[in-house]
C-alpha positions as CSV (number, residue, x, y, z in Angstrom):
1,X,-5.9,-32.2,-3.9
2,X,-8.4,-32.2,-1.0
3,X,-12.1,-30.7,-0.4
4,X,-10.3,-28.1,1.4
5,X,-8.0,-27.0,-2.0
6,X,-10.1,-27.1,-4.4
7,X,-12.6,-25.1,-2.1
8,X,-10.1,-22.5,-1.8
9,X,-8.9,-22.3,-5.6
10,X,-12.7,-22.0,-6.5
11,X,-13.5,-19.4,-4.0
12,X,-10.1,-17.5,-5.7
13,X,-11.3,-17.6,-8.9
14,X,-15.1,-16.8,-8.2
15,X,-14.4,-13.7,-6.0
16,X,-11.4,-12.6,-7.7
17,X,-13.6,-12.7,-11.1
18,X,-16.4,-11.1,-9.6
19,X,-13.4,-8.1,-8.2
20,X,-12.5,-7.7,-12.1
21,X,-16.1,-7.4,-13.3
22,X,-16.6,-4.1,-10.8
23,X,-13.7,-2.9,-11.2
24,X,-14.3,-2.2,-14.9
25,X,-17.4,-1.2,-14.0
26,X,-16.9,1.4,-11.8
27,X,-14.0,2.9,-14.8
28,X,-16.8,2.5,-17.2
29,X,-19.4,4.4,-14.9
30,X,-16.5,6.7,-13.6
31,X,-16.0,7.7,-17.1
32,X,-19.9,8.1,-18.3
33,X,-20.4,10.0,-15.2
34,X,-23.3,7.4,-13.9
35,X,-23.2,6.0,-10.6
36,X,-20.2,4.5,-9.5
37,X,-19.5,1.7,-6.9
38,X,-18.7,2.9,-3.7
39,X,-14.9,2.4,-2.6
40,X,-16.2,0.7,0.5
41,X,-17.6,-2.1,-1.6
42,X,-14.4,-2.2,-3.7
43,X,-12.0,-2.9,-0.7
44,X,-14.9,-5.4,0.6
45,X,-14.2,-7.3,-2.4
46,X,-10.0,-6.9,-1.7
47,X,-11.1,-8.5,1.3
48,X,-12.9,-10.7,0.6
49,X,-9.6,-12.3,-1.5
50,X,-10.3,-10.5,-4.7
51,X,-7.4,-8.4,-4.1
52,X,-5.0,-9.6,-6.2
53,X,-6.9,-9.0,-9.9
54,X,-8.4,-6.2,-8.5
55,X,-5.2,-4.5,-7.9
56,X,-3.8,-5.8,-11.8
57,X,-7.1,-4.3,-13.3
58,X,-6.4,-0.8,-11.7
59,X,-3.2,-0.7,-12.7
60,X,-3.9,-1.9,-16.4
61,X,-6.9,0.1,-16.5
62,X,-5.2,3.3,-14.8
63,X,-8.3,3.6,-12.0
64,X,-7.9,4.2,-8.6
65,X,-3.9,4.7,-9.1
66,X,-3.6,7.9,-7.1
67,X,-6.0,7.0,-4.3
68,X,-3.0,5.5,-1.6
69,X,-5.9,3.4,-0.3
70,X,-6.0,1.3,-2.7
71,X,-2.3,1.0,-4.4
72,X,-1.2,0.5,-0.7
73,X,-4.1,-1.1,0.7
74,X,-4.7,-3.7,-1.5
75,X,-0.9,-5.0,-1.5
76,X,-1.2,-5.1,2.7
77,X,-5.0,-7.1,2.3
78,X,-2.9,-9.8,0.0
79,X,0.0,-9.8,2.4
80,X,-1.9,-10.2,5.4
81,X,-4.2,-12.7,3.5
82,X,-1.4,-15.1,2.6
83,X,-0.5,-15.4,5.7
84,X,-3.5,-16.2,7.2
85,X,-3.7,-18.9,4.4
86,X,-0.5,-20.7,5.0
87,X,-1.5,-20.8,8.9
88,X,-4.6,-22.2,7.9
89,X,-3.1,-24.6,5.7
90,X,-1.0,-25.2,8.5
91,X,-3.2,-25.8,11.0
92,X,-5.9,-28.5,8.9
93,X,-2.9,-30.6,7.5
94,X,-1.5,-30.8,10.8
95,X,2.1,-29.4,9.7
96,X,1.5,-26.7,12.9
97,X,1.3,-29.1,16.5
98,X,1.2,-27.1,19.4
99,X,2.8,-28.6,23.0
100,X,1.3,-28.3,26.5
């Protein structure tokens, strides 16, 4: 693997940890009635490529399920995401050439 892979798989992991850890947080404050995280910052974080634990957390942890924002959302955010990571894995390994 290159600087490029590993920098992706690490960003993965890192973002979609962080995505988990404020997920449960915002069930746990949802639940206590305390100040929740706003949805905003959660589909910043689906953005951001924490989209795919996020989404598995909701569903194990039943939060957010009826809010079509979010079970529909975040499934678009990863589709569109993948795609735009294969082009870019495309384009810097030099699979992609365009001709003039």
């Amino acid at each position: 693997m290159d600087w490029r892979e590993w920098f992706i798989i690490s960003y993965l992991i890192v973002i979609n940890f962080i995505s988990v850890i404020v997920t449960v947080h915002d069930k746990k404050a949802a639940k206590k009635h305390k100040r929740r995280i706003s949805e905003k910052t959660l589909m910043i974080l689906a953005a951001l490529s924490g989209c795919v634990c996020m989404y598995i957390t909701m569903r194990i942890i039943h939060h957010k399920t009826k809010h079509p924002k979010f079970m529909i959302g975040i499934p678009v955010i990863f589709v569109i995401e993948t795609i735009c990571l294969w082009l870019f894995y495309q384009f810097t390994t030099n699979n992609i050439h365009f001709t003039t």
